[in-house]
Every structure is written in C-alpha cells, then in structure tokens.
C-alpha positions in Angstrom: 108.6 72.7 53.9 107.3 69.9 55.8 109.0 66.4 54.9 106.8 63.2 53.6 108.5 60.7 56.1 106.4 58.0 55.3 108.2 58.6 51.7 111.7 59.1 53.6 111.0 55.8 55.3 110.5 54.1 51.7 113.1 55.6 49.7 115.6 54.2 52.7 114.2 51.0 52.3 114.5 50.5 49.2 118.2 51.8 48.9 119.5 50.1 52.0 117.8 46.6 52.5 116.8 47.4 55.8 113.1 47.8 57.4 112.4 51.8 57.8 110.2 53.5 59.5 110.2 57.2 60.8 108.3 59.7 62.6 108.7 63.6 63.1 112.0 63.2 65.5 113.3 59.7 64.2 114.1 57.5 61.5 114.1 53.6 63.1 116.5 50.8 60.6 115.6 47.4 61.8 117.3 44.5 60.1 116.9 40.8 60.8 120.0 39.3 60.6 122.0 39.7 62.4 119.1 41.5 64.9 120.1 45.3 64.3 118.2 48.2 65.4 119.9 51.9 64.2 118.0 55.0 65.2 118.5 58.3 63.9 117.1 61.3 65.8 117.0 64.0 62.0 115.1 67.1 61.7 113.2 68.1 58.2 115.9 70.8 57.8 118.5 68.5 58.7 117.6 66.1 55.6 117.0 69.4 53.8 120.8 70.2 54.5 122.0 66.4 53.9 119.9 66.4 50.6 121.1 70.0 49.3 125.1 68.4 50.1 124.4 65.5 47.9 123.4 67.5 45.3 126.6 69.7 45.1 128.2 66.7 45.4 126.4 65.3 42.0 126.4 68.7 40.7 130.6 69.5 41.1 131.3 65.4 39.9 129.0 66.2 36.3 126.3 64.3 37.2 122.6 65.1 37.2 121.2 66.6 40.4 117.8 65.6 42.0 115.6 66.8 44.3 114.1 63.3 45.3 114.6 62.1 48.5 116.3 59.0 47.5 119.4 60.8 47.1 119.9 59.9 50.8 120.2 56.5 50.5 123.8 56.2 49.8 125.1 58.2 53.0 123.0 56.0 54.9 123.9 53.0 52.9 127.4 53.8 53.7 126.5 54.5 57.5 124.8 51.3 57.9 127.1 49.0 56.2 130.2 48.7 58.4 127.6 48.5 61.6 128.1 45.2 63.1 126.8 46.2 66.5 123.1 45.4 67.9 122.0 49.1 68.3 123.0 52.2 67.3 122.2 55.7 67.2 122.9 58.5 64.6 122.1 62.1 65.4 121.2 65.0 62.6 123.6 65.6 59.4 126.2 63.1 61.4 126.2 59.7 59.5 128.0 58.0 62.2 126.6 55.3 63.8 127.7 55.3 67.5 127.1 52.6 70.1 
C-alpha cells in the first residue's frame, strides 16, 4: 500500500506546529524560531509499523483505535519537542532526533 505523503506531510503539521513536507525517502520539519530543520529518512512500511504500534497502544489503554495517519503526530510531537539543536536527523521507526 503506497502512502499519501502529501497527507503525512499535513497530518504532521497540524499536530506539531512545524512546517512539513515529505517525499518518497524523507519527511523535512522546518520551524522558524528558533531556525530548526529535522529530517527524517521513513519508509511507507516503516510508518505502517509506527502506525500499527500506536494502535496497540490505543487499543491495550481502552481507547478507540484509528487507522488515520494522524495517529503519528504525537511520537513525533514528542520527538520534536525536547530538540533544541539547529538540525537533526531521525532514521525509520527510531523517534530520536540525533545531531
């Protein structure tokens, strides 16, 4: 199943704050201020996997499950808020930004 990115890209927008954009290898997070710039290199079964996790995760704490892609954005939320650096790089089901 091939994944909507420009969709991902919007869904991450929305629930971070940040500028989004993505393409088949990478997801770009640009913010203003400070100047940030967060890439994140994230395969279509990657998301798949990060996606199907969230669910179990909604499913075992007896809340509703969802198959949107805005399930995503609190991981990355999460990801990007302790980031103070100027860029950063995350790679595949790894929410870590590294320097």
């Amino acid at each position: 199943m091939t994944l909507d990115r420009t969709e991902l890209a919007e869904a991450l927008a929305e629930a971070t704050g940040w500028s989004v954009t993505a393409d088949a290898r990478r997801v770009t997070f640009t913010d203003d201020d400070p100047p940030q710039v967060v890439i994140w290199t994230v395969t279509d079964a990657e998301i798949g996997e990060l996606r199907y996790n969230q669910n179990l995760m909604a499913k075992s704490a007896g809340t509703r499950q969802t198959a949107d892609i805005a399930v995503l954005g609190m991981p990355v939320l999460e990801a990007l808020g302790p980031f103070e650096g100027s860029r950063g790089y995350m790679h595949g089901t790894e929410l870590i930004i590294r320097e």
